[in-house]
KEVEX-34943 format. One record per residue (C-alpha): chain; residue number from 1; residue in three letters; y, z, x. Coordinates in Angstrom, 3 decimals. Example, Ala and Ser with C-alpha at 12.3 -4.5 7.8 and 13.67 -1.06 7.14 Angstrom:
2
<pt kette="A" nr="1" rest="ALA" y="-4.500" z="7.800" x="12.300"/>
<pt kette="A" nr="2" rest="SER" y="-1.060" z="7.140" x="13.670"/>
This chain:
182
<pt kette="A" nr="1" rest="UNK" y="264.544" z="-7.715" x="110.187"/>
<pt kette="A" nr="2" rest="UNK" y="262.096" z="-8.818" x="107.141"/>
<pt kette="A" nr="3" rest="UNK" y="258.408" z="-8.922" x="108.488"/>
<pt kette="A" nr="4" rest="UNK" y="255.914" z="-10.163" x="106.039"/>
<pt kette="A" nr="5" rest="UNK" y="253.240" z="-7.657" x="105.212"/>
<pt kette="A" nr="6" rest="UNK" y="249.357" z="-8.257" x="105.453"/>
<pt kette="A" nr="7" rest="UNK" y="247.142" z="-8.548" x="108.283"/>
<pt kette="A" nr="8" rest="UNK" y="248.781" z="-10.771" x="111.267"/>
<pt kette="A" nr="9" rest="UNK" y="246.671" z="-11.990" x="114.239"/>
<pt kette="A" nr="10" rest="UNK" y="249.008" z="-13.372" x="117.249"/>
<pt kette="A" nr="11" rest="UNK" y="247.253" z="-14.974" x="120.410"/>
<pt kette="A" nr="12" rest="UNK" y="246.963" z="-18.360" x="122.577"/>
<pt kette="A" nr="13" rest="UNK" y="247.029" z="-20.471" x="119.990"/>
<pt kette="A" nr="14" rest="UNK" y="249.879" z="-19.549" x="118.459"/>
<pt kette="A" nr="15" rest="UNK" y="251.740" z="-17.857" x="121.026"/>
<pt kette="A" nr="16" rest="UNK" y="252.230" z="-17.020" x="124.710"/>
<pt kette="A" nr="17" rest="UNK" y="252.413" z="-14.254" x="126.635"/>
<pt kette="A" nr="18" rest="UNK" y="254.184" z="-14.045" x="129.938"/>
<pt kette="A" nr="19" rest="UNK" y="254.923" z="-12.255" x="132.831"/>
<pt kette="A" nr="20" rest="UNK" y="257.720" z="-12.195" x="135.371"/>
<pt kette="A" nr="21" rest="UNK" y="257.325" z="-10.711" x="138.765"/>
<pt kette="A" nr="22" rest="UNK" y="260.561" z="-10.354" x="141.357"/>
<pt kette="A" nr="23" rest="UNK" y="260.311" z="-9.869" x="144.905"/>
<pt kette="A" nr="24" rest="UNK" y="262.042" z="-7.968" x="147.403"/>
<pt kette="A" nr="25" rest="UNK" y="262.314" z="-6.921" x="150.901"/>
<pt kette="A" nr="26" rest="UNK" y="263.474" z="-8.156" x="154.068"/>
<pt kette="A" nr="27" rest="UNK" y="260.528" z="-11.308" x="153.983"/>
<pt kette="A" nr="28" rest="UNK" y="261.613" z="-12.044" x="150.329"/>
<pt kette="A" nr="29" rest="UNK" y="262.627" z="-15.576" x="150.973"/>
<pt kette="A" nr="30" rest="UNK" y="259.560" z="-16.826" x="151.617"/>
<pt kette="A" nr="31" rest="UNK" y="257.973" z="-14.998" x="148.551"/>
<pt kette="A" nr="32" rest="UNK" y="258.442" z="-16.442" x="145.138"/>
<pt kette="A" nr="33" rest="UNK" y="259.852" z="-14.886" x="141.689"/>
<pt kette="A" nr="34" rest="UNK" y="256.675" z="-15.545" x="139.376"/>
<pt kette="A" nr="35" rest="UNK" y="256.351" z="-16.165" x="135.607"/>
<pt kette="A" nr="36" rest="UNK" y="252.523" z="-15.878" x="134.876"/>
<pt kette="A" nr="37" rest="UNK" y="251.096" z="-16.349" x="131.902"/>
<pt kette="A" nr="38" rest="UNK" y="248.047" z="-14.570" x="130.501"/>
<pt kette="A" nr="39" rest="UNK" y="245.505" z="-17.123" x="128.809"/>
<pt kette="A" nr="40" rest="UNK" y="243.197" z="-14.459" x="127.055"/>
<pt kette="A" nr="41" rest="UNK" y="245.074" z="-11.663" x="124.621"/>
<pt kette="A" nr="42" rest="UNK" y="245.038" z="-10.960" x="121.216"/>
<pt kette="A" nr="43" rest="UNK" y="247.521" z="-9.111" x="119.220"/>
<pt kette="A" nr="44" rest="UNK" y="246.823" z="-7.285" x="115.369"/>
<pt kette="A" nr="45" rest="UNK" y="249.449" z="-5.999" x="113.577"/>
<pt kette="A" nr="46" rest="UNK" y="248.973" z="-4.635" x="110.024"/>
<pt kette="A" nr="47" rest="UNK" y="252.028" z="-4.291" x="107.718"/>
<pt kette="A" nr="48" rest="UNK" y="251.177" z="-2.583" x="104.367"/>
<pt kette="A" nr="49" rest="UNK" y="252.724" z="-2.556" x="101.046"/>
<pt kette="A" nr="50" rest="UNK" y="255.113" z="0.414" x="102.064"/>
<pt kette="A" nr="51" rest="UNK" y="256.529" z="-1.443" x="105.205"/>
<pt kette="A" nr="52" rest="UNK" y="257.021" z="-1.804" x="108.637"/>
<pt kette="A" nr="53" rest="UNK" y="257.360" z="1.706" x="109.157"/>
<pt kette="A" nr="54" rest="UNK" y="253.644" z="2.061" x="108.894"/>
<pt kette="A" nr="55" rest="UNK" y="252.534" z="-0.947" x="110.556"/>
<pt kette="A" nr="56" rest="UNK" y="250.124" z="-0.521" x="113.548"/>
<pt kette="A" nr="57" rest="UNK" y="250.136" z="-3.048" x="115.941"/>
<pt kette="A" nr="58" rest="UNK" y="246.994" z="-3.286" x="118.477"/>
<pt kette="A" nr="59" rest="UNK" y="246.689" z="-5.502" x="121.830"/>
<pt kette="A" nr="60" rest="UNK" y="244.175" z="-6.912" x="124.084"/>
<pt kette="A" nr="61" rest="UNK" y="244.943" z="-7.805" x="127.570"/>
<pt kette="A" nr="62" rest="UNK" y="242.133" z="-9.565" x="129.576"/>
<pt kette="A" nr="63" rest="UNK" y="243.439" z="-9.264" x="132.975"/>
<pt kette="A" nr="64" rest="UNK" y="241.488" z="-11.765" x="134.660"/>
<pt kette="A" nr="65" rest="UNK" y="243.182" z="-14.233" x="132.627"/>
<pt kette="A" nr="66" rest="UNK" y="246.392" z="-14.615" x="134.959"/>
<pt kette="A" nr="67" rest="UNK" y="247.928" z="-17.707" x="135.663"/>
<pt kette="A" nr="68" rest="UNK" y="250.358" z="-18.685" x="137.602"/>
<pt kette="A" nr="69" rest="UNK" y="252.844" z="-21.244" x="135.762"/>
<pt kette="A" nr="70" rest="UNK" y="255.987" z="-21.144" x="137.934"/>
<pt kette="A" nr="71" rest="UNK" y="257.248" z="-19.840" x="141.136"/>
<pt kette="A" nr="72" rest="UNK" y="261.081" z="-19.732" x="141.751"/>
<pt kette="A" nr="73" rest="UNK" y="262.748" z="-19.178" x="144.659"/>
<pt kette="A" nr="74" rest="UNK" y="260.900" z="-19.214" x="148.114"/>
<pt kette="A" nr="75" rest="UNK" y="261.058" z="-20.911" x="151.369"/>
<pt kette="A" nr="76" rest="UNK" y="259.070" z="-23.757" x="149.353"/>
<pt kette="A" nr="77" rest="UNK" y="257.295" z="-25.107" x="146.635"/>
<pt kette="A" nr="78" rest="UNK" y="254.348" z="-23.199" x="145.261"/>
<pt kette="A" nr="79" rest="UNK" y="250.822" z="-25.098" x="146.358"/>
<pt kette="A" nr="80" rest="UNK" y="247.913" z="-25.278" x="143.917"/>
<pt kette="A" nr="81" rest="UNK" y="246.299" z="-23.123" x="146.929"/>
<pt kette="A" nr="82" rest="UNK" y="249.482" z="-20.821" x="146.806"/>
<pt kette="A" nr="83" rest="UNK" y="248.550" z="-20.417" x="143.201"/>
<pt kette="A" nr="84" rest="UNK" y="244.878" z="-19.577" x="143.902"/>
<pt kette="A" nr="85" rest="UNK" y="245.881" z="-17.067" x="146.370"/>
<pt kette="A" nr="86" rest="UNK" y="248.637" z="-15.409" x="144.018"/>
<pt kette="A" nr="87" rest="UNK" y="246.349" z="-15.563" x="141.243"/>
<pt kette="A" nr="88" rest="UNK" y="243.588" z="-13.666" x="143.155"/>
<pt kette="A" nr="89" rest="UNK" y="245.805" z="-11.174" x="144.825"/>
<pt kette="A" nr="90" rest="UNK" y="246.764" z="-10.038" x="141.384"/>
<pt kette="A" nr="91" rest="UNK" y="243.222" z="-9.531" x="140.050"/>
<pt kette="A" nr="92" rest="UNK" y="242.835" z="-7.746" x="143.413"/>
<pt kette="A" nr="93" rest="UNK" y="245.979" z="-5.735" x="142.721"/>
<pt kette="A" nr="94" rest="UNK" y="245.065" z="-4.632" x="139.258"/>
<pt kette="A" nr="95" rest="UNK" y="241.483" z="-4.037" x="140.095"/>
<pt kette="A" nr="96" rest="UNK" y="239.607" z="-6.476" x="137.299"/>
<pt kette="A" nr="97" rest="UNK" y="236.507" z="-5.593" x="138.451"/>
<pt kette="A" nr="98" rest="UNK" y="236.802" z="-2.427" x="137.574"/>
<pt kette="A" nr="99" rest="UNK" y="239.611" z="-2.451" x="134.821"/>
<pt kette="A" nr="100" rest="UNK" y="239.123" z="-5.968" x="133.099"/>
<pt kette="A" nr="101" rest="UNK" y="241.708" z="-5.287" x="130.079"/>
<pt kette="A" nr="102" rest="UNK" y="244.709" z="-3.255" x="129.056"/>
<pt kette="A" nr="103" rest="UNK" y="245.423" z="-2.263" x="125.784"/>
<pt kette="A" nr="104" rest="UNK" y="248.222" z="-1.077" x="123.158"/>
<pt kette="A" nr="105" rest="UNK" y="247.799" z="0.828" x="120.371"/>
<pt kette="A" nr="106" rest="UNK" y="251.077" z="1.481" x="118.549"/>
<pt kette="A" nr="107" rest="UNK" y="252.224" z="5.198" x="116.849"/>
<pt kette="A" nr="108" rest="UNK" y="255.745" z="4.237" x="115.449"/>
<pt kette="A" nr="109" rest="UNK" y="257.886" z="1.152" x="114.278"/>
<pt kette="A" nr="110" rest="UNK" y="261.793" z="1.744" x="113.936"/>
<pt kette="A" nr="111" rest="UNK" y="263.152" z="-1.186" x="112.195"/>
<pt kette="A" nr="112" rest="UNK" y="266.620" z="-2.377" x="111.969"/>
<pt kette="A" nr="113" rest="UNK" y="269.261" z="-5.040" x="111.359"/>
<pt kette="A" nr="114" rest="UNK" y="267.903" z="-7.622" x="114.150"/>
<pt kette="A" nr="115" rest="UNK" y="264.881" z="-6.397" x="115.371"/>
<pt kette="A" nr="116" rest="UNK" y="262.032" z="-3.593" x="115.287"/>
<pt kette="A" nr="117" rest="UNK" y="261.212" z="-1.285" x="118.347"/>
<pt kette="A" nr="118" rest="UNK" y="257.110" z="-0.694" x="118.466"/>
<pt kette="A" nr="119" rest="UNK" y="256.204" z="2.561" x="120.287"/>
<pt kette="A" nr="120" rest="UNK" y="252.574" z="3.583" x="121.788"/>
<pt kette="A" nr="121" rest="UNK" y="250.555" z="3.492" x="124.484"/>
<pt kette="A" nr="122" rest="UNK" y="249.389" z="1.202" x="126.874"/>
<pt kette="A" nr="123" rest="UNK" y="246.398" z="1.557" x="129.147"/>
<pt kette="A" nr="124" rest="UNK" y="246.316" z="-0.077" x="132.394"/>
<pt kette="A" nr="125" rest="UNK" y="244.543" z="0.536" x="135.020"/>
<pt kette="A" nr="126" rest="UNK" y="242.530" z="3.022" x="133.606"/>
<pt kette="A" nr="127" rest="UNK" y="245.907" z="5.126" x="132.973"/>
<pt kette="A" nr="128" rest="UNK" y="247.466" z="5.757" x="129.320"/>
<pt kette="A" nr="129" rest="UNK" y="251.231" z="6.308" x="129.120"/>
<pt kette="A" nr="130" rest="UNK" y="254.329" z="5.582" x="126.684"/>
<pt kette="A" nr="131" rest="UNK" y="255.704" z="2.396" x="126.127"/>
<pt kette="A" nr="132" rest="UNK" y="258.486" z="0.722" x="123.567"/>
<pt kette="A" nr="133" rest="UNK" y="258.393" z="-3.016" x="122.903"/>
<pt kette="A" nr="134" rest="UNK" y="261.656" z="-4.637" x="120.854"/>
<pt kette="A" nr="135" rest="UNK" y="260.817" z="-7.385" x="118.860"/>
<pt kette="A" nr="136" rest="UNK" y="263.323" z="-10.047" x="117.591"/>
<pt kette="A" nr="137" rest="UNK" y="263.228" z="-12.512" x="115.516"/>
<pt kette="A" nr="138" rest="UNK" y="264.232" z="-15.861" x="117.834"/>
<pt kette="A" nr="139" rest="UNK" y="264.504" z="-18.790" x="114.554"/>
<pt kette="A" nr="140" rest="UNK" y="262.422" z="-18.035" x="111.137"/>
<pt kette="A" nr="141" rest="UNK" y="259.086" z="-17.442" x="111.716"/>
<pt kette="A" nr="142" rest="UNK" y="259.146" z="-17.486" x="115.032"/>
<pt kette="A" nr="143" rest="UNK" y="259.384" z="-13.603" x="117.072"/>
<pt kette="A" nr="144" rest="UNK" y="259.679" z="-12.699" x="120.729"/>
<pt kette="A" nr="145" rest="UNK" y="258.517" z="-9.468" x="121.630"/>
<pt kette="A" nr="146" rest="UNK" y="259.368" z="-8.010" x="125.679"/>
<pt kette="A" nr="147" rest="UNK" y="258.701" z="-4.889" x="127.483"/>
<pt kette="A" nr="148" rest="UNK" y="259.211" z="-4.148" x="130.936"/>
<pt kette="A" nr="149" rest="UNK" y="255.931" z="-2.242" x="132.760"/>
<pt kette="A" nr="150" rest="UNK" y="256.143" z="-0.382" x="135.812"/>
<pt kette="A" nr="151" rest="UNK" y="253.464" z="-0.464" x="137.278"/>
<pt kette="A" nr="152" rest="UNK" y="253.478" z="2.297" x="139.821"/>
<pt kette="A" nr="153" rest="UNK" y="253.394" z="4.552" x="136.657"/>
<pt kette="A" nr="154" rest="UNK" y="249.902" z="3.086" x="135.815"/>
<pt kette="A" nr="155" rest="UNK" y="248.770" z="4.076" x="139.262"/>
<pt kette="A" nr="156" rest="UNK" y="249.384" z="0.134" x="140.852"/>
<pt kette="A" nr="157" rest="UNK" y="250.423" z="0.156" x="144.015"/>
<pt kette="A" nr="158" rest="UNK" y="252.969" z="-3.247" x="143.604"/>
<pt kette="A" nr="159" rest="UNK" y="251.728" z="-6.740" x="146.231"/>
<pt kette="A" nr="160" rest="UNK" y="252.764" z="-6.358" x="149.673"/>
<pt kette="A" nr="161" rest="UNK" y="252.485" z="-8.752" x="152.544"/>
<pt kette="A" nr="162" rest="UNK" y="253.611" z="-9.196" x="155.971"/>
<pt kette="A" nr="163" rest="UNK" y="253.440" z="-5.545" x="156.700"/>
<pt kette="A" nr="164" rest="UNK" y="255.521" z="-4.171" x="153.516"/>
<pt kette="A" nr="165" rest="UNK" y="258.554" z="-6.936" x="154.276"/>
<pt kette="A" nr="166" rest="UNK" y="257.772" z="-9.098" x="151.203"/>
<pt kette="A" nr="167" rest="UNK" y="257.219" z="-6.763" x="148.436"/>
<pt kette="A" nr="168" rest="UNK" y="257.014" z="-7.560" x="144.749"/>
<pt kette="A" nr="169" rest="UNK" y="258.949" z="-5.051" x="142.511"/>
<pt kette="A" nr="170" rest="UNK" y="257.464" z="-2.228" x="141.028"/>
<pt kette="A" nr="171" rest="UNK" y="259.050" z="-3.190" x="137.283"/>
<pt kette="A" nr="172" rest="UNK" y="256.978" z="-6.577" x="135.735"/>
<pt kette="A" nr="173" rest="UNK" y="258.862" z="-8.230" x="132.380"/>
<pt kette="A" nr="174" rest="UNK" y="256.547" z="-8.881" x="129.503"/>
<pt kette="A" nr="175" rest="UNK" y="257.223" z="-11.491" x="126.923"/>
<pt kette="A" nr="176" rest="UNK" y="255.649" z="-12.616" x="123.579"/>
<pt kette="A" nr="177" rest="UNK" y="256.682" z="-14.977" x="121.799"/>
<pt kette="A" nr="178" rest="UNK" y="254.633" z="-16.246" x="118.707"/>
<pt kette="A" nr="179" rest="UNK" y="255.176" z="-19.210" x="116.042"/>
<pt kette="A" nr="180" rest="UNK" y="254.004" z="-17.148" x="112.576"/>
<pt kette="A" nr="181" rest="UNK" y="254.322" z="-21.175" x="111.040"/>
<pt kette="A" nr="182" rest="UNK" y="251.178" z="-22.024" x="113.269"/>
């Protein structure tokens, strides 16, 4: 996979980021599979002379910047109250107030054929632990990069309601995808 060296700045406006919650449990049909996108992030990467290998890729996540785009599934449509209430049940969740962003901070990039795998750390939640995002080129100059985060092992105890019989699951998909043409 050729990436261009230099300093590269990915964000809103010229990418998204996503996420995509599941539910589960014996209430889960009147929960909603979520894609939510976050409105505030910010992704360096530099790429110097001698390659991708030593690259370093850096993220911001502000976590108060969650919103709810689509809800699948369900007993019915999602409400622009249902949103509201989804939205602020997350922030609750991840405990903004006291843990406003996550971060990423790469320490290896494996390159091959198709795609690159970018290794580090995340910290969410106040915790720091391994993490490995692939990265694929989707059409020229355009990328998607995804991750799945569990979020027990940053200390999150996953949404619950009606007494633990709609439960969201523990493992949250992560998608980037940025257009390096805008």
């Amino acid at each position: 996979m050729a990436i261009t060296t230099g300093q590269l700045r990915f964000g809103p406006n010229n990418g998204r980021m996503l996420l995509r919650t599941s539910r589960k449990g014996v209430g889960s049909t009147v929960g909603h599979d979520l894609t939510i996108e976050v409105t505030d992030w910010s992704v360096e990467l530099d790429v110097p002379e001698t390659g991708p290998v030593d690259a370093n890729a850096t993220a911001r996540v502000e976590l108060g910047s969650l919103a709810v785009r689509e809800g699948t599934g369900g007993a019915r449509p999602l409400t622009d109250r249902d949103r509201r209430e989804i939205e602020n049940n997350a922030r609750r969740t991840l405990d903004v107030d006291r843990h406003p962003t996550a971060t990423f901070e790469s320490s290896r990039v494996v390159t091959g054929d198709d795609h690159a795998t970018i290794s580090g750390t995340l910290t969410l939640h106040g915790v720091a632990a391994p993490i490995d995002v692939d990265v694929r080129e989707v059409t020229p100059d355009r990328y998607r990069a995804a991750t799945v985060v569990t979020q027990s092992a940053y200390g999150i105890k996953p949404y619950s309601a009606f007494l633990g019989a709609l439960k969201v699951h523990d493992d949250v998909e992560v998608e980037i995808e940025v257009d390096l043409g805008r």
